[in-house]
mmCIF file as Biopython writes it, N, C-alpha, C and O atoms, coordinates in Angstrom:
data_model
#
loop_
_atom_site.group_PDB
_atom_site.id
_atom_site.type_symbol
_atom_site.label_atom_id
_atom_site.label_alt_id
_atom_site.label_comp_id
_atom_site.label_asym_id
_atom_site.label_entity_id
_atom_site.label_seq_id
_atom_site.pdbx_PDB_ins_code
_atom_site.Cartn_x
_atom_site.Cartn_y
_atom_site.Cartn_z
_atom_site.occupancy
_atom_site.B_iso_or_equiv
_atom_site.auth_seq_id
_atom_site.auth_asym_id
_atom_site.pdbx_PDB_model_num
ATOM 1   N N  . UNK A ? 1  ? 0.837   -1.182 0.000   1.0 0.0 1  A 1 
ATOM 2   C CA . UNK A ? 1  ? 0.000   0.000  0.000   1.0 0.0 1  A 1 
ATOM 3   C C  . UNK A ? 1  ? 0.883   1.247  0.000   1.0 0.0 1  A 1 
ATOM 4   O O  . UNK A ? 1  ? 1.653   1.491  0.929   1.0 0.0 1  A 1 
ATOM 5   N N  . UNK A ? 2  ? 0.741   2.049  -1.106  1.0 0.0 2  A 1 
ATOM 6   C CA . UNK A ? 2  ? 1.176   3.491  -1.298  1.0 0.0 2  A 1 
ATOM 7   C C  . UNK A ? 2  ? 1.206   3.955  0.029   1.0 0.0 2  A 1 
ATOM 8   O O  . UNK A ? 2  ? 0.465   3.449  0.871   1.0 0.0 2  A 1 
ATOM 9   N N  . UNK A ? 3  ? 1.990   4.873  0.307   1.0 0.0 3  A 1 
ATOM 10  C CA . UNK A ? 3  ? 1.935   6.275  1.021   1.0 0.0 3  A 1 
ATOM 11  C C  . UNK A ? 3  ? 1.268   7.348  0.675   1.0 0.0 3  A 1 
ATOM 12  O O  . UNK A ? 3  ? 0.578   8.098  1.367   1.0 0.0 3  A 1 
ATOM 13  N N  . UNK A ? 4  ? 1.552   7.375  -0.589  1.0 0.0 4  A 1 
ATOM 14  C CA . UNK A ? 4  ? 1.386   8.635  -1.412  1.0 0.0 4  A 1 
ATOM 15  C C  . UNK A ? 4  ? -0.276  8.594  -1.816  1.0 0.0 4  A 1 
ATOM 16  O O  . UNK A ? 4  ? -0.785  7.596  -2.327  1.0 0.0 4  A 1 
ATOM 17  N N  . UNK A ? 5  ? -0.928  9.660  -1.547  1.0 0.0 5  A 1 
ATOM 18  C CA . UNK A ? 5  ? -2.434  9.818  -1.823  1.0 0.0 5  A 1 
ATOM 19  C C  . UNK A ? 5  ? -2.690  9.640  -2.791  1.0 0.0 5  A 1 
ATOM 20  O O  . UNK A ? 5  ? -1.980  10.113 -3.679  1.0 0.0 5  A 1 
ATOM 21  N N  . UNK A ? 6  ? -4.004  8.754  -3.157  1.0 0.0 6  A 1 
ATOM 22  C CA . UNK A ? 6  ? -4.067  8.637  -4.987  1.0 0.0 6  A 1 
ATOM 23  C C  . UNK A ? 6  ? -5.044  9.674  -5.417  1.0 0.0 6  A 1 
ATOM 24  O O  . UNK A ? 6  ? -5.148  10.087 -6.572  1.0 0.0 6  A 1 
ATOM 25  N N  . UNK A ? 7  ? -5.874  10.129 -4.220  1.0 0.0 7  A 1 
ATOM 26  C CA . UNK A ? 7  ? -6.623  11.342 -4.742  1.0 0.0 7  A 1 
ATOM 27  C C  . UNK A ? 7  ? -6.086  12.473 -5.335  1.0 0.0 7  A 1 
ATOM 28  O O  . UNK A ? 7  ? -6.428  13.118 -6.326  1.0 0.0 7  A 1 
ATOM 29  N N  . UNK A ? 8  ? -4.603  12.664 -4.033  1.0 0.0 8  A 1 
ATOM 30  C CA . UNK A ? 8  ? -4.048  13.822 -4.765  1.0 0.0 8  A 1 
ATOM 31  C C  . UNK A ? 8  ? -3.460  13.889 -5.777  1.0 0.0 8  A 1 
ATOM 32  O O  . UNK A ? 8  ? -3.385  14.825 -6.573  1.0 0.0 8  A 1 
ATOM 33  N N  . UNK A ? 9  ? -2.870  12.584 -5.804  1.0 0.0 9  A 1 
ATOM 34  C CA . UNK A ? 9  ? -2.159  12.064 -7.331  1.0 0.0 9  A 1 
ATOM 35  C C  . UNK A ? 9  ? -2.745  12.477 -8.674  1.0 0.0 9  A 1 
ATOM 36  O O  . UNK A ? 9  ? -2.324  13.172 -9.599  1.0 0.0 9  A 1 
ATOM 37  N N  . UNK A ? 10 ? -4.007  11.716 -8.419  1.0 0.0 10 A 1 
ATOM 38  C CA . UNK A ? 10 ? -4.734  11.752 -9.433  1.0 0.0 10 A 1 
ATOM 39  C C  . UNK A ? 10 ? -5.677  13.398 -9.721  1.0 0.0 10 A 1 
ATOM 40  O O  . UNK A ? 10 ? -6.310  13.622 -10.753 1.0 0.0 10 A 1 
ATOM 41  N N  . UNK A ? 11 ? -5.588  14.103 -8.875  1.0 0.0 11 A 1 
ATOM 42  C CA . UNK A ? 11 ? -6.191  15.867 -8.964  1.0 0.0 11 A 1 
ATOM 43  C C  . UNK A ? 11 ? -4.792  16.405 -9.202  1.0 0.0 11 A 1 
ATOM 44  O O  . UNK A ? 11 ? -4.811  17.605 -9.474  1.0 0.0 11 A 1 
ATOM 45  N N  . UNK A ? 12 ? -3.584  15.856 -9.176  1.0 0.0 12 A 1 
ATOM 46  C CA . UNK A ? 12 ? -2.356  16.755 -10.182 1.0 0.0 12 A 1 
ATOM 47  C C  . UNK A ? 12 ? -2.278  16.646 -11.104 1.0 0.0 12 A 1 
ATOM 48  O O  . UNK A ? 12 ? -1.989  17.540 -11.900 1.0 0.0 12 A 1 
ATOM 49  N N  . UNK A ? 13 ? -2.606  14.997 -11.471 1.0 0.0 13 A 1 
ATOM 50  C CA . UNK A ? 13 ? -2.783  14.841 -13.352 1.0 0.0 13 A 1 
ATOM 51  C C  . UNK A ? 13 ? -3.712  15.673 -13.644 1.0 0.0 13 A 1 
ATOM 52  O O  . UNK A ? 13 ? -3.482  16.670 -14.329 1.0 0.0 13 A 1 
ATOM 53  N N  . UNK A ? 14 ? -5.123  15.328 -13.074 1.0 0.0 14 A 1 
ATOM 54  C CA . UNK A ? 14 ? -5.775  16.328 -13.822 1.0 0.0 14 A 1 
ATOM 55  C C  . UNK A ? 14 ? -5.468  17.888 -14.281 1.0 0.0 14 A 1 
ATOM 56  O O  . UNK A ? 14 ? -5.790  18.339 -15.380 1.0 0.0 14 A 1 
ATOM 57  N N  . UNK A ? 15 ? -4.723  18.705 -13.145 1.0 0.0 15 A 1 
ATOM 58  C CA . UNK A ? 15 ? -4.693  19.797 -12.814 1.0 0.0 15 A 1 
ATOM 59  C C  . UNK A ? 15 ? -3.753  19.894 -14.236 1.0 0.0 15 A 1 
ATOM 60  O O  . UNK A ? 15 ? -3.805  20.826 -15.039 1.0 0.0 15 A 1 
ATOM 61  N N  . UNK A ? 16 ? -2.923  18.747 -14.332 1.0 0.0 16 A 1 
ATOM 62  C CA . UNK A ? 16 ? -1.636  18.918 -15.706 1.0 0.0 16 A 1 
ATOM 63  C C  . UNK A ? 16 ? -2.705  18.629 -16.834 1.0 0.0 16 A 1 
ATOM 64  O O  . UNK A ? 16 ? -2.496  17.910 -17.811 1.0 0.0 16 A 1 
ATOM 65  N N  . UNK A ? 17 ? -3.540  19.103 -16.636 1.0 0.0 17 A 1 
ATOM 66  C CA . UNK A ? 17 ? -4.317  18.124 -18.314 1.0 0.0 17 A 1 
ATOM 67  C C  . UNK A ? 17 ? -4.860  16.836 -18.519 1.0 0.0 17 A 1 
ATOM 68  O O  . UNK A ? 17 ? -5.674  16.644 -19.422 1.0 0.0 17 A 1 
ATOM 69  N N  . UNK A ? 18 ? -4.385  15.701 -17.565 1.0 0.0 18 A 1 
ATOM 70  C CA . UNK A ? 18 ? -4.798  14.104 -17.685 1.0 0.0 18 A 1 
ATOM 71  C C  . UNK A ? 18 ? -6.432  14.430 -17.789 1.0 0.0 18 A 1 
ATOM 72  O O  . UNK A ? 18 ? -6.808  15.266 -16.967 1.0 0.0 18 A 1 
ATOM 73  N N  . UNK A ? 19 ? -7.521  13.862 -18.733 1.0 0.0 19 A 1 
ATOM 74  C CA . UNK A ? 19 ? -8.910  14.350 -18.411 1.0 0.0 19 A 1 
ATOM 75  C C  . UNK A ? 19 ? -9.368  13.254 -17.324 1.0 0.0 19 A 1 
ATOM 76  O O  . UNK A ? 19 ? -10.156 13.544 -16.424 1.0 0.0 19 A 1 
ATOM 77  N N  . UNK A ? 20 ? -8.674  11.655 -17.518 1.0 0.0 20 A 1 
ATOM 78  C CA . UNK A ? 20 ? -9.293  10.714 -17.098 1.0 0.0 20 A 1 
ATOM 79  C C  . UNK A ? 20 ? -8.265  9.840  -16.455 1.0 0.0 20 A 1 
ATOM 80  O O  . UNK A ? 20 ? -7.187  9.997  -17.028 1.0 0.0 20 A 1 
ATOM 81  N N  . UNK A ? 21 ? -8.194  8.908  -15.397 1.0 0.0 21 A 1 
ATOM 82  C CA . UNK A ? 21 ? -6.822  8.267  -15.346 1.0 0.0 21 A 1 
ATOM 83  C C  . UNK A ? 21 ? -7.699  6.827  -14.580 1.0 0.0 21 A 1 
ATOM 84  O O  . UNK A ? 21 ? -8.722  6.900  -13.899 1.0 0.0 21 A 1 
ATOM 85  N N  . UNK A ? 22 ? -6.965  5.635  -14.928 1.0 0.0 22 A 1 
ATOM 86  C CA . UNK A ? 22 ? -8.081  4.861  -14.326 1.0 0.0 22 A 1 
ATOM 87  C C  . UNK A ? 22 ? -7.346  4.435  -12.979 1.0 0.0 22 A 1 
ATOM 88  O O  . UNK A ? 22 ? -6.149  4.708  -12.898 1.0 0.0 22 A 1 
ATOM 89  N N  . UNK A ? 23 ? -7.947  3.807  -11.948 1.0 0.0 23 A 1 
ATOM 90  C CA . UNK A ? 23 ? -7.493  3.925  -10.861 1.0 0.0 23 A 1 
ATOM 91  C C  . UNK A ? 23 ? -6.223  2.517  -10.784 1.0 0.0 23 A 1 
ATOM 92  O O  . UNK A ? 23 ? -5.530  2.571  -9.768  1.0 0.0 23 A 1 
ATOM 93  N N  . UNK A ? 24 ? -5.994  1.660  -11.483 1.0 0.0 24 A 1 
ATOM 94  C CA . UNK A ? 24 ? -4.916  1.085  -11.885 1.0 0.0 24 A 1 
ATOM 95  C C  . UNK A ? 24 ? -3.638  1.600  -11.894 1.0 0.0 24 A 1 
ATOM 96  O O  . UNK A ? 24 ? -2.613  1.355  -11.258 1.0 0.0 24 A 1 
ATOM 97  N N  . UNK A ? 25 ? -4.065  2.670  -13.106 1.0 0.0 25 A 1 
ATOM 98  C CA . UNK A ? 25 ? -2.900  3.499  -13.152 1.0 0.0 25 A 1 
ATOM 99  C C  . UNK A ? 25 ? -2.698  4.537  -12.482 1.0 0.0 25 A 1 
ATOM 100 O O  . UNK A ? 25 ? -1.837  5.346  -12.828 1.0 0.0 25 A 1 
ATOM 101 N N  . UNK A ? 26 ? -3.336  4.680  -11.569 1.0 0.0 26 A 1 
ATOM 102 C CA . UNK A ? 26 ? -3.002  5.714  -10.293 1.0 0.0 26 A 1 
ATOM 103 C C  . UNK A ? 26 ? -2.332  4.757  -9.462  1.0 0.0 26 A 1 
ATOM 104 O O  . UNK A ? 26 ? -1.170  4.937  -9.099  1.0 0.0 26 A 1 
ATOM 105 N N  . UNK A ? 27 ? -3.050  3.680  -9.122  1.0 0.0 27 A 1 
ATOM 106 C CA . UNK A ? 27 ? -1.941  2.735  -7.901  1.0 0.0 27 A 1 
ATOM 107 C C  . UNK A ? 27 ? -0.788  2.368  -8.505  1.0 0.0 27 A 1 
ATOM 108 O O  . UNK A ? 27 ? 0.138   2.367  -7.694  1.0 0.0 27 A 1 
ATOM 109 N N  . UNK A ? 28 ? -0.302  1.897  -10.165 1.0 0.0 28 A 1 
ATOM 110 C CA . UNK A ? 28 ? 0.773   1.947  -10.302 1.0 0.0 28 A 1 
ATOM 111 C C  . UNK A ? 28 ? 2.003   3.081  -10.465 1.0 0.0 28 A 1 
ATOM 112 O O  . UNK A ? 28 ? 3.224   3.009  -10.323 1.0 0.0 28 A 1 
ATOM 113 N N  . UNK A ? 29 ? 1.145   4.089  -10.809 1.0 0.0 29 A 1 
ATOM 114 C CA . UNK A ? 29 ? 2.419   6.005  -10.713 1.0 0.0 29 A 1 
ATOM 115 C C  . UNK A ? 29 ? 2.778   6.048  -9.266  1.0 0.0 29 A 1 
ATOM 116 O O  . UNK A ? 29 ? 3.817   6.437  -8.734  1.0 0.0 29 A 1 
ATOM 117 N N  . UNK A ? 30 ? 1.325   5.403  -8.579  1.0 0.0 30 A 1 
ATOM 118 C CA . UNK A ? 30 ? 1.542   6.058  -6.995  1.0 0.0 30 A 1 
ATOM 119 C C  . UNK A ? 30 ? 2.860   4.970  -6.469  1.0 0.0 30 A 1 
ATOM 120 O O  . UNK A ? 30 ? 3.670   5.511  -5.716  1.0 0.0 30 A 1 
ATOM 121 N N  . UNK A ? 31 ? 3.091   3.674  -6.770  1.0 0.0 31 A 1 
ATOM 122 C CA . UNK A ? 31 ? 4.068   3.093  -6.211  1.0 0.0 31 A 1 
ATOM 123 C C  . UNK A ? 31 ? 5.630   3.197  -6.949  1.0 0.0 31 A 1 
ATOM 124 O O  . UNK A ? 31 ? 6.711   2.913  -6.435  1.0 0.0 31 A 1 
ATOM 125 N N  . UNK A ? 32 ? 5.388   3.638  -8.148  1.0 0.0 32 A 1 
ATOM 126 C CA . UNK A ? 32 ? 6.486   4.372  -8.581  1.0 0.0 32 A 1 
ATOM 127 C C  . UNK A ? 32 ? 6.990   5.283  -8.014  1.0 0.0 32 A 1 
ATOM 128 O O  . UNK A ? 32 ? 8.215   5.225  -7.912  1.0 0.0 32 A 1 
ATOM 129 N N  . UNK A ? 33 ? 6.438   6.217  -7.550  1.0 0.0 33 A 1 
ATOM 130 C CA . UNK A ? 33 ? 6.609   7.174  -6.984  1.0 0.0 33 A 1 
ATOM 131 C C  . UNK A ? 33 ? 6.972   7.492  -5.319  1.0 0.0 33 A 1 
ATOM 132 O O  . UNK A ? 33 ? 7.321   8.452  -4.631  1.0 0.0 33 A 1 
ATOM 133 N N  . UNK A ? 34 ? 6.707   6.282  -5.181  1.0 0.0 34 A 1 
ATOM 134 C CA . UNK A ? 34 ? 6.694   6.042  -3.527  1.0 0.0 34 A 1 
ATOM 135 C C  . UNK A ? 34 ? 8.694   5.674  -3.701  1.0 0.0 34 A 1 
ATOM 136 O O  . UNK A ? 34 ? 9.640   6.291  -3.211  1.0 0.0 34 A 1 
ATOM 137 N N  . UNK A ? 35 ? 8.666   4.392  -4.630  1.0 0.0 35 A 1 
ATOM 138 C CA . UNK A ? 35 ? 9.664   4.245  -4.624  1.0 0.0 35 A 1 
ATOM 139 C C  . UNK A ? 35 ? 11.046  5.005  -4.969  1.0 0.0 35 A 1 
ATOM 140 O O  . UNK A ? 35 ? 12.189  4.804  -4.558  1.0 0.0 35 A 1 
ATOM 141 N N  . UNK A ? 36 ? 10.507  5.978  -5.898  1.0 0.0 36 A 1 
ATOM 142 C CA . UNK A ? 36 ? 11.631  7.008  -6.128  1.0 0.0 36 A 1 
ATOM 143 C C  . UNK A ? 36 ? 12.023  8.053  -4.555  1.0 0.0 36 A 1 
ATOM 144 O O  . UNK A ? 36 ? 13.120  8.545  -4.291  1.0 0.0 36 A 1 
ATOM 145 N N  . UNK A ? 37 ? 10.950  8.136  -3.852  1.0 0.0 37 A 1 
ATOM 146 C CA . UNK A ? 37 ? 10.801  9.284  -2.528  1.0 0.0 37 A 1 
ATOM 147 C C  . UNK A ? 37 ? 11.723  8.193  -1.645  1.0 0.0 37 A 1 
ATOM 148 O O  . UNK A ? 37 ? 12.543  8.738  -0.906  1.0 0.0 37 A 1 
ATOM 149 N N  . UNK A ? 38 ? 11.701  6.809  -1.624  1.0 0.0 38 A 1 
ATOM 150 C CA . UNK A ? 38 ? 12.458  5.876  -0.898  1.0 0.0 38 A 1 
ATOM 151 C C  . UNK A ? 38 ? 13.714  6.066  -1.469  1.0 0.0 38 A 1 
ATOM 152 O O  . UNK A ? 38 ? 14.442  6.757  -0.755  1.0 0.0 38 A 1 
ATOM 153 N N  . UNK A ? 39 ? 14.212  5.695  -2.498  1.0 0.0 39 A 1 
ATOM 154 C CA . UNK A ? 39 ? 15.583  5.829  -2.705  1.0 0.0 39 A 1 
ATOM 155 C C  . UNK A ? 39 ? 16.253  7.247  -2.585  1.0 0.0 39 A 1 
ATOM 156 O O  . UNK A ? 39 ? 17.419  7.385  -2.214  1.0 0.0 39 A 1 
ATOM 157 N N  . UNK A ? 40 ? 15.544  8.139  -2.877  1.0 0.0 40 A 1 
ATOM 158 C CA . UNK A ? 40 ? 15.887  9.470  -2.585  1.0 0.0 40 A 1 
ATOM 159 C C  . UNK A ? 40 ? 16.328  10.035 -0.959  1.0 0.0 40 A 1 
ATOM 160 O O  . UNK A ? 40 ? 17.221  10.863 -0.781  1.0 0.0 40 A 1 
ATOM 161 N N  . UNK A ? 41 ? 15.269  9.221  0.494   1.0 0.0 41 A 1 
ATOM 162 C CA . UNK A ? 41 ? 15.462  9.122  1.268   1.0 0.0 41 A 1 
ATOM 163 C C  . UNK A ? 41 ? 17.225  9.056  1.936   1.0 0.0 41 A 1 
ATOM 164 O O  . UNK A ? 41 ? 18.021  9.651  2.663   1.0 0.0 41 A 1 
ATOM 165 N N  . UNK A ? 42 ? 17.037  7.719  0.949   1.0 0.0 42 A 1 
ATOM 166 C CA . UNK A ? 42 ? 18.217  6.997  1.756   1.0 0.0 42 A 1 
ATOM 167 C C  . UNK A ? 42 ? 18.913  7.878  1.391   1.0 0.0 42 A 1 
ATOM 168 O O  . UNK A ? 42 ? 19.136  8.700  2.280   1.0 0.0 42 A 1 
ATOM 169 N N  . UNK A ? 43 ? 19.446  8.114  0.295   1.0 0.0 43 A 1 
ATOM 170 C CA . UNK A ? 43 ? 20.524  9.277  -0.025  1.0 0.0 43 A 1 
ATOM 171 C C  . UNK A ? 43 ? 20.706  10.259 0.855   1.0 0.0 43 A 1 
ATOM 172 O O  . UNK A ? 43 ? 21.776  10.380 1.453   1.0 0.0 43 A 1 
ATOM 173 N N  . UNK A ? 44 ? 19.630  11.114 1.045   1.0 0.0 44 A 1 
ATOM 174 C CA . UNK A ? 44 ? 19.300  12.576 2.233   1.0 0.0 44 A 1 
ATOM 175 C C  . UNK A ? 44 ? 19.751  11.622 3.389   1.0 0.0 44 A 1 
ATOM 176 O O  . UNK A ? 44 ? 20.920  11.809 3.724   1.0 0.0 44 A 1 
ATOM 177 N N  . UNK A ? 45 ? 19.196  10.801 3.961   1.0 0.0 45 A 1 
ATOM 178 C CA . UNK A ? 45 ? 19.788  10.473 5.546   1.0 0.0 45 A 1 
ATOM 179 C C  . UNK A ? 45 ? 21.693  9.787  5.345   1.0 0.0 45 A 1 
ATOM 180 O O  . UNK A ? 45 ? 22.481  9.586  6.270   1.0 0.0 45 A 1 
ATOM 181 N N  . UNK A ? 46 ? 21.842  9.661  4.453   1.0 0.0 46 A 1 
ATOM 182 C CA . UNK A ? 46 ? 23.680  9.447  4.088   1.0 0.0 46 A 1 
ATOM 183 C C  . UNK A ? 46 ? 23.776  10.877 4.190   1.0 0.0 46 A 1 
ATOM 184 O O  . UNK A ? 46 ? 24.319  11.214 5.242   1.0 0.0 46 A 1 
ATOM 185 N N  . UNK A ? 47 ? 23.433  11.824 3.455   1.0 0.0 47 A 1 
ATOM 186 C CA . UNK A ? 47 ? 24.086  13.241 3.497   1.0 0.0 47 A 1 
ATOM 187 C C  . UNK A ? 47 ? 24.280  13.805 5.148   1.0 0.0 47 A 1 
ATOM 188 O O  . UNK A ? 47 ? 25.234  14.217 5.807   1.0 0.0 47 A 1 
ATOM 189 N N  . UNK A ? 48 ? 22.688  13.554 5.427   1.0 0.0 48 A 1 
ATOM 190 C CA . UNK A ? 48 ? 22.499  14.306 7.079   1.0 0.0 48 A 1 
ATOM 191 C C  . UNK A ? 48 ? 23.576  13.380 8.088   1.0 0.0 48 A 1 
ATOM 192 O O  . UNK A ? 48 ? 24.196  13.713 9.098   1.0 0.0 48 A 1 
ATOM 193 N N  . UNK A ? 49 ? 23.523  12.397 7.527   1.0 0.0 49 A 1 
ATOM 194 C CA . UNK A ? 49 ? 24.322  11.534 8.767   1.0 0.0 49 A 1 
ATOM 195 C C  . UNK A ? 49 ? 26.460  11.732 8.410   1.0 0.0 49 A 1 
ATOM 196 O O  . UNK A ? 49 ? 27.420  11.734 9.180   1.0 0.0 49 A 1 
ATOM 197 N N  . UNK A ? 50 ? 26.327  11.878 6.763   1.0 0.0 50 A 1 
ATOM 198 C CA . UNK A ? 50 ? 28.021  12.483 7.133   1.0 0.0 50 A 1 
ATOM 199 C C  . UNK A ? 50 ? 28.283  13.881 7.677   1.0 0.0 50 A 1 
ATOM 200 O O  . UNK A ? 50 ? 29.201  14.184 8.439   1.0 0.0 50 A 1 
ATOM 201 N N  . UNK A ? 51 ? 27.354  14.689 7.183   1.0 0.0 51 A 1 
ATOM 202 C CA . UNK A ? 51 ? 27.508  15.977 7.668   1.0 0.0 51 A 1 
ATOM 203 C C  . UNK A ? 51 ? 26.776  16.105 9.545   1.0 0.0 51 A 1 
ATOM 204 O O  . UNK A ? 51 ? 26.037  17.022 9.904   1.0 0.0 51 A 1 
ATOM 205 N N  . UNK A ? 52 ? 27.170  15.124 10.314  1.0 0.0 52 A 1 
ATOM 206 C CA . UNK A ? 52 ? 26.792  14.630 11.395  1.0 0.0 52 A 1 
ATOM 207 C C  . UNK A ? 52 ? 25.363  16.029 11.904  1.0 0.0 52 A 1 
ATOM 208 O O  . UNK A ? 52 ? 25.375  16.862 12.811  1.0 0.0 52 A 1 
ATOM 209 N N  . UNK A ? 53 ? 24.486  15.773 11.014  1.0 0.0 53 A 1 
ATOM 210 C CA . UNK A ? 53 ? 23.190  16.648 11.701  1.0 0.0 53 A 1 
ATOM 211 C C  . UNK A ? 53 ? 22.062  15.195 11.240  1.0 0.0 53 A 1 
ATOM 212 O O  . UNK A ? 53 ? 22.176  14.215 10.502  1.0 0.0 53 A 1 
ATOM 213 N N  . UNK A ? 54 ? 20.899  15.796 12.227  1.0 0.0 54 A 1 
ATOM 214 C CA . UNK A ? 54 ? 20.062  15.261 12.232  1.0 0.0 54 A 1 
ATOM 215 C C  . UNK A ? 54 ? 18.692  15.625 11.668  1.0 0.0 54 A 1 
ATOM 216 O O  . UNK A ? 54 ? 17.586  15.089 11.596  1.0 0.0 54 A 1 
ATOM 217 N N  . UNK A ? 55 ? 19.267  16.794 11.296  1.0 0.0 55 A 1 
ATOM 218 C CA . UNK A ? 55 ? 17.791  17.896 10.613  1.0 0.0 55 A 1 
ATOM 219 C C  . UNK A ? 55 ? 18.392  17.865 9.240   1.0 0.0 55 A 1 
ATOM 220 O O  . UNK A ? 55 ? 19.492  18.136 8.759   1.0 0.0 55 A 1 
ATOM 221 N N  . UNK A ? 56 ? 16.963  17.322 8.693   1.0 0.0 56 A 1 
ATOM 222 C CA . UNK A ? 56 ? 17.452  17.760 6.645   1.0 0.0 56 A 1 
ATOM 223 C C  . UNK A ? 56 ? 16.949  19.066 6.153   1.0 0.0 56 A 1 
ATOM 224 O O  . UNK A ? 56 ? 15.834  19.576 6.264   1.0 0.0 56 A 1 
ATOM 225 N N  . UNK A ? 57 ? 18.052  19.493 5.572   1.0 0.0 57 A 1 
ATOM 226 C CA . UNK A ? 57 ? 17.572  20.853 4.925   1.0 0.0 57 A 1 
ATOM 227 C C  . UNK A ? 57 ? 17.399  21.353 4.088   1.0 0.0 57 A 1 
ATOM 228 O O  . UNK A ? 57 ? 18.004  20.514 3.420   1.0 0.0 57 A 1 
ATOM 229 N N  . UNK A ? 58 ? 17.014  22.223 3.186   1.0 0.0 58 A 1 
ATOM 230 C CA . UNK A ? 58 ? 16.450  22.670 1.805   1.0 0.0 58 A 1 
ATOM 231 C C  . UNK A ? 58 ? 17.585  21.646 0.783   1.0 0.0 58 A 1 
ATOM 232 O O  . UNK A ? 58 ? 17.391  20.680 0.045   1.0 0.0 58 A 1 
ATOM 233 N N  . UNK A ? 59 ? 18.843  22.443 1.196   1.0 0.0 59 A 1 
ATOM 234 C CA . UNK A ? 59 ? 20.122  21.898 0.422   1.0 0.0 59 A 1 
ATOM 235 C C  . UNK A ? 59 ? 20.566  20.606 0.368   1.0 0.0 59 A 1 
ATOM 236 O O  . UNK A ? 59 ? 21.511  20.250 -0.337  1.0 0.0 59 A 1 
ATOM 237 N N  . UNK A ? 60 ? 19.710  19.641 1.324   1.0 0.0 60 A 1 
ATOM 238 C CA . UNK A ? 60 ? 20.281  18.453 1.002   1.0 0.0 60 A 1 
ATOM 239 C C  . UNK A ? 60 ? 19.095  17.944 -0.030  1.0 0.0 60 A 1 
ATOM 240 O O  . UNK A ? 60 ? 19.463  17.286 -1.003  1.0 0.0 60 A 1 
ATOM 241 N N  . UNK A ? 61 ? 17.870  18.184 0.119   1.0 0.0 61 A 1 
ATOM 242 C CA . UNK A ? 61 ? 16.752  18.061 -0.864  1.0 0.0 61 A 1 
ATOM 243 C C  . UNK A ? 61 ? 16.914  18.666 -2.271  1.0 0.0 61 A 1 
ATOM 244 O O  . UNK A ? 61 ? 16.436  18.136 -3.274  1.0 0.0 61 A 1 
ATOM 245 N N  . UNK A ? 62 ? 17.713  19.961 -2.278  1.0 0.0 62 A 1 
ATOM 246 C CA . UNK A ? 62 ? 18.106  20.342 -3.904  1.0 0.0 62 A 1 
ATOM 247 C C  . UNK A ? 62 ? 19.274  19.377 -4.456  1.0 0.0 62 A 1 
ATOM 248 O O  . UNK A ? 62 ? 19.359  18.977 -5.617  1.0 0.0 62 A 1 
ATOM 249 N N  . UNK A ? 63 ? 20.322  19.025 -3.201  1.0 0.0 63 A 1 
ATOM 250 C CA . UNK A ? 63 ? 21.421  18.513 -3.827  1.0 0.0 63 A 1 
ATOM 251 C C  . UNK A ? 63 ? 20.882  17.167 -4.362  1.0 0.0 63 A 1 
ATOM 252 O O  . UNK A ? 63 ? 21.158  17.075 -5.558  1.0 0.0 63 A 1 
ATOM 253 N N  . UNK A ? 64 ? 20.136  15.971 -3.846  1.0 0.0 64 A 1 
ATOM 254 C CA . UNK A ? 64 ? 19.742  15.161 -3.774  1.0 0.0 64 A 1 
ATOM 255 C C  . UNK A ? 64 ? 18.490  15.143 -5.427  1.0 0.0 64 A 1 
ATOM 256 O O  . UNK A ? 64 ? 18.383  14.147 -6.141  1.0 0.0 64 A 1 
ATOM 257 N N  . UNK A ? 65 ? 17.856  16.236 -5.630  1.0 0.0 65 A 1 
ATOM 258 C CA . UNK A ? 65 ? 17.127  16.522 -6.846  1.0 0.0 65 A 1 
ATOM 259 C C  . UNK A ? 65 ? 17.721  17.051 -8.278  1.0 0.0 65 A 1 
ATOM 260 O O  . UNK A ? 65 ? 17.273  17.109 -9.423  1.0 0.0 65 A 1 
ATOM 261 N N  . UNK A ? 66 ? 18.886  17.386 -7.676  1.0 0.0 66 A 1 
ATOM 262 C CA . UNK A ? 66 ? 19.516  17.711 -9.104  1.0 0.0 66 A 1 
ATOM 263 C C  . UNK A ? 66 ? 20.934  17.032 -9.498  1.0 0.0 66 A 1 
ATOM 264 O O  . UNK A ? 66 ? 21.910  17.402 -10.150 1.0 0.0 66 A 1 
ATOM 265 N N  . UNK A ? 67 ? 20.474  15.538 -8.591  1.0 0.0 67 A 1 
ATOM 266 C CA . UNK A ? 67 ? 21.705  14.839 -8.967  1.0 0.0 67 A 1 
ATOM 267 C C  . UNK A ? 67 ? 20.585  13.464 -9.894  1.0 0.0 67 A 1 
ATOM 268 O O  . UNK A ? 67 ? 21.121  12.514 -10.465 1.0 0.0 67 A 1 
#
């Protein structure tokens, strides 16, 4: 089971133009998507944990997005 809301999921496609999305393919974007926010995780808590802090901050979320 997703994390990620499929309502909201599915009211951003729309909001991008999608007219219709069937709910299949909302549970499969939504676990795609879960999984990209997981691997992305791990990365941010390697950053926070060499740079010995415990708070993540804007910059580890940009560094982490534009790699």
């Amino acid at each position: 089971m997703s994390l990620i809301k499929k309502a909201a999921l599915k009211e951003m496609l729309k909001i991008n133009g999608v007219e219709r999305v069937s709910d299949e393919a909302v549970d499969m974007y939504s676990e795609i998507l879960e999984a990209i926010v997981e691997a992305d995780a791990k990365v941010i808590s390697s950053l926070v944990t060499h740079a010995k802090r415990v708070t993540v901050k804007p910059v580890d979320i940009k560094f982490v997005a534009g790699n």
